[in-house]
N, C-alpha and C positions, 0 to 999 in steps of 0.2 A: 253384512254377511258376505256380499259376493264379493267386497272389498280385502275378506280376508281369506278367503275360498281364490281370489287371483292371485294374493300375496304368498299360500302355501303351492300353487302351485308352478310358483317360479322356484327355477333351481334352485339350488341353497346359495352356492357363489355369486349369485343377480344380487339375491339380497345383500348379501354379505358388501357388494359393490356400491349399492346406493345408500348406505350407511355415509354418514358424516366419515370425512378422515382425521386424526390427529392432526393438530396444527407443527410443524417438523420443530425439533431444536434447531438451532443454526451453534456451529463452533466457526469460529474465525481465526484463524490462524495466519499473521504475518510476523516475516521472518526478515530479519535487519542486514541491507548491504548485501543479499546473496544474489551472487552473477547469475548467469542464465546458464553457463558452462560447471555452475558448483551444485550442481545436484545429478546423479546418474539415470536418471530419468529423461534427461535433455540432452546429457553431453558424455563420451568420456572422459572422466577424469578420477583422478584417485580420492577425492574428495564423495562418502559411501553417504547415502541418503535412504537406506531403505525403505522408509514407512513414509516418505511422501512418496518417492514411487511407486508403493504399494498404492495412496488413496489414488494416484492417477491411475493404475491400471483397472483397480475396482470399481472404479470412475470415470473422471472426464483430464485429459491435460490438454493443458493447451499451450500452442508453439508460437501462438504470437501475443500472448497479452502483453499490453504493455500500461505502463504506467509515469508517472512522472520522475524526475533525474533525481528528485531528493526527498527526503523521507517525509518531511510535515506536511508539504503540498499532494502528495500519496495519501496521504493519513485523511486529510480533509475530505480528497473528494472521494476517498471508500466512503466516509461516513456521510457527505451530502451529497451526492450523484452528479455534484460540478467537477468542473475543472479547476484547476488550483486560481486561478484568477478570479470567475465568479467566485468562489469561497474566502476568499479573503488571504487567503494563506498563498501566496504566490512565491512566498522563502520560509525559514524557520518563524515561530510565531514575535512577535515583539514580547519583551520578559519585562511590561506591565510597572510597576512601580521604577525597579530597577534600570529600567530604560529611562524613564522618563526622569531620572536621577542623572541619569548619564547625558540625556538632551540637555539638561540645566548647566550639569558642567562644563559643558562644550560651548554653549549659550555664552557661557559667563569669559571660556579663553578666547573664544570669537570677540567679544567685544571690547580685549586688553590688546589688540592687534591693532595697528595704526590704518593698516591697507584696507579698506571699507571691502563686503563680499559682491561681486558682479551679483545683481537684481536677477533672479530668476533661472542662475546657471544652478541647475541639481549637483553637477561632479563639482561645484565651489565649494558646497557643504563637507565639514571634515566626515559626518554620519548623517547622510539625507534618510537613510533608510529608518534614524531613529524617526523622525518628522511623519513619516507615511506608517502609518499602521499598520500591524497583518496582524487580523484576529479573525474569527469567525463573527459574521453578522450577528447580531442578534435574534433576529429574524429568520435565522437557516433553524431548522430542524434536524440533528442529527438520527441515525438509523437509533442507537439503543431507543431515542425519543420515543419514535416512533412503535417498536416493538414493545416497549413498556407501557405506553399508554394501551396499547392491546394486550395488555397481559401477560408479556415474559418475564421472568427473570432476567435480570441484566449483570453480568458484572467482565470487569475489565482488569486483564492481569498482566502488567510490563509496562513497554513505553507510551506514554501518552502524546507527550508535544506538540496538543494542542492550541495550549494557552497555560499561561499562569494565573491569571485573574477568577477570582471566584465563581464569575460568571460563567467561565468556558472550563470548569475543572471536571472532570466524569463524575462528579455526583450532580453537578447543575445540568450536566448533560447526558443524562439519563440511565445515569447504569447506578444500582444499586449497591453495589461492592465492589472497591479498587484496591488492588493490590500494586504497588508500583511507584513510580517515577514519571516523575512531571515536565522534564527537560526532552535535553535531543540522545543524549547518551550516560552513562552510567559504568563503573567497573561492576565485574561481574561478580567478585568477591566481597562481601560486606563487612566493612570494616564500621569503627566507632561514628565514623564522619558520614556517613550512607546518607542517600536521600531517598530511598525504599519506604514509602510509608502504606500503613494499611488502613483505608479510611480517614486517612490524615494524622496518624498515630505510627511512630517509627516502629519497624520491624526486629527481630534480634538480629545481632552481628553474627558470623560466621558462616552463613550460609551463602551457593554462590545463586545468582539470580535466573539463572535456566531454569534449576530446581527448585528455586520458588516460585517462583513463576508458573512453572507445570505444575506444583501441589496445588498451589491456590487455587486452581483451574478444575482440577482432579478431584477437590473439597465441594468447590462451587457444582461441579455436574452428582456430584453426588448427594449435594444436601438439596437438589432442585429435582431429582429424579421423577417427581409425580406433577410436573407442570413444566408446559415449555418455558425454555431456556435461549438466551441465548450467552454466549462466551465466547470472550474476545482476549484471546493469546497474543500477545506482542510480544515475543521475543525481544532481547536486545542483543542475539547473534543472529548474523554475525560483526556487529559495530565494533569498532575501536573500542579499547583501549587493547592492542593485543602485538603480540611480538613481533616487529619488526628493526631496523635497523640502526633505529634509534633506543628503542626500548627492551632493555633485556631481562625479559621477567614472561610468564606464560602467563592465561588466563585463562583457560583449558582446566580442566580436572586431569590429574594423573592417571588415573584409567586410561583416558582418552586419549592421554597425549603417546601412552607408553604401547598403548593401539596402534598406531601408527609410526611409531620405532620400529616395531615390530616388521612394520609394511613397509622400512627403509625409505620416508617421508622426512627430509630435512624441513631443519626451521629456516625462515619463521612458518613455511607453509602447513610446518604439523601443527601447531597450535590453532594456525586457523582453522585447519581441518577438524580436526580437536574437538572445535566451540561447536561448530557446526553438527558436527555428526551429534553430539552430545545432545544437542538441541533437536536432533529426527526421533534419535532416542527416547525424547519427553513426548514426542508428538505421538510415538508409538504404546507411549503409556497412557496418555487420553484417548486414543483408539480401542486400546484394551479396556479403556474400564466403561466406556458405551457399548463395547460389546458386553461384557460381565453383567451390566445393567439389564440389557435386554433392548437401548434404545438406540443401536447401529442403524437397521432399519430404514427408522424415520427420521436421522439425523443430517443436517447437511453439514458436509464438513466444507469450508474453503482457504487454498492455504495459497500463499504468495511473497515473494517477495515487495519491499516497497521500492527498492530503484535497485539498477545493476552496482556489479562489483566496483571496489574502487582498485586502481591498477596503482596510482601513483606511489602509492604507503602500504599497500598489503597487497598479499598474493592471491589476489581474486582470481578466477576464473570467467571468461566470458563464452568462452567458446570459441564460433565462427563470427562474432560479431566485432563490429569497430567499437572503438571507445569504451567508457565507463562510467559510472556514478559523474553526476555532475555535467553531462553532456546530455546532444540529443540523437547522435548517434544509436542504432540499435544497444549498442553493448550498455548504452546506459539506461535505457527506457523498457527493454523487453527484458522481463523474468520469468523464471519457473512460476508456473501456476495451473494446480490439479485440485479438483471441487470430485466429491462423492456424493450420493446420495442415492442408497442400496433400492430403496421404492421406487426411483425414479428414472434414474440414470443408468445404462447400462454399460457394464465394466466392459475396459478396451476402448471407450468412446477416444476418438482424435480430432480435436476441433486446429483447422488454422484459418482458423475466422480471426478478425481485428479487435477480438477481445480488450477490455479494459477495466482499471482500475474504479472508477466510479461506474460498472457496470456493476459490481460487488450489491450496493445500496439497492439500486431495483429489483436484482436474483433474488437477496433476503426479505425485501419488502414483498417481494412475489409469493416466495415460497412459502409465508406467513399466511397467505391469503389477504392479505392488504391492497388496496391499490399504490400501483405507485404516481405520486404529485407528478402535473406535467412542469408545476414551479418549485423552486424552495428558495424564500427568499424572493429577492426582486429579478432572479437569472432564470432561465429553462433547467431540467432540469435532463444532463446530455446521458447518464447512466438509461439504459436499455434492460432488462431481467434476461438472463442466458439459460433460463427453465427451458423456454421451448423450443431452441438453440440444441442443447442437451437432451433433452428427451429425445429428439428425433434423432438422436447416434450424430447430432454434429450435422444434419443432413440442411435442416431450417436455415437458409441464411437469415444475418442478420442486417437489421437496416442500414442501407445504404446511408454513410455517415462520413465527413469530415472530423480527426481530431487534429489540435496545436499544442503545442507547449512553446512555452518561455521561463526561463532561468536566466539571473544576471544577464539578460543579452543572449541566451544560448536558445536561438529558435528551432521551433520543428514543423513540419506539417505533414500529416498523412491523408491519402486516399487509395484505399484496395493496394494497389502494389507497388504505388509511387510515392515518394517518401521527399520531404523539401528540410533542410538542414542548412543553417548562418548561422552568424555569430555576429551580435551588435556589442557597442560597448554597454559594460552596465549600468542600465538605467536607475537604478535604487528606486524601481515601482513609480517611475513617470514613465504610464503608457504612452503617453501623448510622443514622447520625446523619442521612446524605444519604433514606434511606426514613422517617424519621421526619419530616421538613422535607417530603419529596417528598410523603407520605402529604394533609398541611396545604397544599399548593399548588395552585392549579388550573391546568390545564395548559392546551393547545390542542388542538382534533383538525381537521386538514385531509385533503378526502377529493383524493387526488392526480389522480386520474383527468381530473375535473372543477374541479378547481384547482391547477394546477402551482406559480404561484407563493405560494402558502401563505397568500392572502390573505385566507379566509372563516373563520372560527372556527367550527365545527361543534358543538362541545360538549354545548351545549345543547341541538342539536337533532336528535341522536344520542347516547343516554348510554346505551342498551345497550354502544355501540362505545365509550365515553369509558371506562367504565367496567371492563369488560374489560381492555384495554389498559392504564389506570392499573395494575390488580392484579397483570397479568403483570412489570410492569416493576418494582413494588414487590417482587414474589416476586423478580424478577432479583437486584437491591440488595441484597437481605437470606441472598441467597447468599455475600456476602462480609465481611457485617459481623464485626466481630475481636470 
């Protein structure tokens, strides 16, 4: 009795507070190949993004996430909170049977050559890369994993590029329904030849894959409306295949492209524009239909790019940044990236915290109420949750942190506002060989703060920081060497 004589005589709101909360949906949303200059939320440019600018202002954006130079090694460590090296995936995945078809044929020209191969040189191999593997451990746990074994709904709609092998396909990897493509890229238009399948069962031809891709997405949040969710949007814009100087043909919707005539947008950069906008467009359609729902609210939404623009072949946009796709320069590692979540976060937040990619994996494994693993696998596990980062308006720093990257040879290092950038040859995944080359190279040190676009070489006149930084990065490498 007095138990319930204190419980009426607390406000009503007290109570209402110590109630259990719903566990959040999570929508995830990544966007293929978009610069950091190709959304008007970051940059100007004629290239219109409304409804991601919208989640960032309802929301949180943030001006430094960064991520890795290419799209699989991104993929990997959202989904296991590594970096592309511990996960396996340090380039495109190995294509599983198919490769190992190709090691044999190669096996076989190698040994019709008279000249014997130098013992141990990796660049003598005509393909060393097929020899070394990039798959996902066995042993890692990816996020859907994780949130399905707690009880969500999982499914997955666009590009995967994970893995070909059954093992590493999104239904062994935890999401319950995939809509999509298994490779690195795809036309956007579905012809006879498609490789779009739905649960392993091809899709019809005609449709272009923005639009399916947001339907499937827009089915899946509505047939799961009375249990969380989560939903993982891969776009494949804005990837190639799309108009540029070699290729005269759009990939864009006519709407879109005739939008942008309109706005006196030469090609090829209308078609990009095109894809893209078309693609905020869908994103604006799954916003509306968790509002329609009822479950805005409680939903977190995250959307990002997986590496910057590519400059070489298309008319990306970077902004103020150096470089692009495929490097480790800002312009190819930092993208757009804006997270909502109406309960929690409060709209206008501005974070230029050192955000990242595999920070994605602990936010959602947080915001589930999960903990997050300090392992996965035999690596640490380097992804951080940006809940409490965000909740405080961006005020929370986060921990004090070292990230790297490596590509082909194309090195990074970061710390707070110093940034370490070389180029080794490439090693085709011999860490051992890339720290022995890196150790002999001299790198760059740009202090970010005071120079965004990476244009003053520091090294020299900062070698406490040059130095530091070289060793951490050397120590990274030599983590992996076989």
């Amino acid at each position: 009795m007095i138990r319930l004589l204190t419980l009426l005589a607390l406000p009503f709101f007290a109570v209402l507070s110590a109630a259990p909360v719903a566990r959040p949906n999570i929508v995830l949303i990544i966007t293929d190949d978009q610069g950091y200059g190709d959304s008007t939320g970051f940059w100007k440019t004629d290239l219109e993004t409304p409804h991601l600018d919208a989640i960032g202002r309802e929301g949180a954006r943030f001006t430094r996430f960064r991520v890795n130079l290419l799209c699989a090694p991104t993929r990997a460590s959202v989904m296991t909170g590594l970096d592309s090296l511990a996960s396996g995936m340090w380039r495109g995945p190995s294509e599983g049977p198919r490769s190992e078809e190709r090691t044999q044929a190669k096996a076989k020209k190698r040994a019709a050559k008279s000249a014997p191969r130098p013992a141990g040189d990796a660049n003598a191999d005509d393909d060393p890369e097929s020899r070394i593997e990039r798959r996902l451990a066995a042993d890692l746990r990816l996020l859907p994993q994780f949130l399905k074994a707690a009880g969500y709904a999982t499914g997955a709609f666009g590009k995967w590029h994970l893995g070909y092998e059954p093992a590493n396909s999104p239904a062994a990897r935890g999401f319950d329904s995939f809509t999509g493509f298994i490779g690195g890229a795809h036309p956007y238009w579905l012809r006879p030849n498609s490789r779009v399948v739905t649960n392993g069962a091809p899709v019809p031809t005609g449709a272009h894959t923005t639009d399916l891709f947001a339907d499937r997405a827009i089915g899946f949040i509505r047939a799961h409306r009375e249990r969380p969710f989560f939903c993982y949007l891969a776009f494949n814009a804005v990837h190639g295949p799309l108009r540029n100087a070699e290729r005269d043909a759009d990939s864009a919707r006519p709407e879109w492209l005739a939008y942008y005539e309109r706005k006196g947008v030469p090609q090829p950069r209308r078609d990009y524009n095109a894809v893209m906008t078309h693609a905020d467009a869908r994103i604006g359609d799954v916003l509306r239909t968790l509002a329609e729902l009822g479950l805005a609210e409680n939903t977190l939404v995250i959307c990002h790019s997986d590496n910057g623009g590519i400059l070489h072949s298309y008319p990306s946009n970077n902004g103020p940044l150096r470089g692009g796709k495929g490097q480790t320069y800002e312009g190819g590692i930092r993208v757009p990236a804006v997270m909502r979540w109406p309960a929690v976060i409060a709209a206008g937040t501005v974070s230029d915290a050192n955000a990242a990619h595999y920070d994605v994996f602990a936010t959602a494994l947080d915001a589930a109420g999960l903990p997050v693993p300090a392992r996965n696998g035999r690596f640490p596990v380097q992804g951080v949750s940006l809940i409490p980062h965000v909740r405080s308006g961006a005020r929370e720093p986060l921990a004090d942190r070292h990230q790297f990257w490596d590509l082909y040879g194309q090195c990074g290092a970061l710390h707070g506002k110093w940034k370490l950038v070389g180029q080794i040859d490439n090693h085709h995944g011999r860490f051992d060989l890339a720290a022995q080359q890196a150790e002999r190279t001299i790198f760059q040190l740009y202090d970010l703060d005071a120079d965004l676009g990476e244009t003053r070489d520091l090294a020299a006149v900062e070698p406490a920081v040059y130095d530091d930084l070289k060793r951490r990065h050397l120590e990274w490498l030599r983590q992996f060497a076989r």
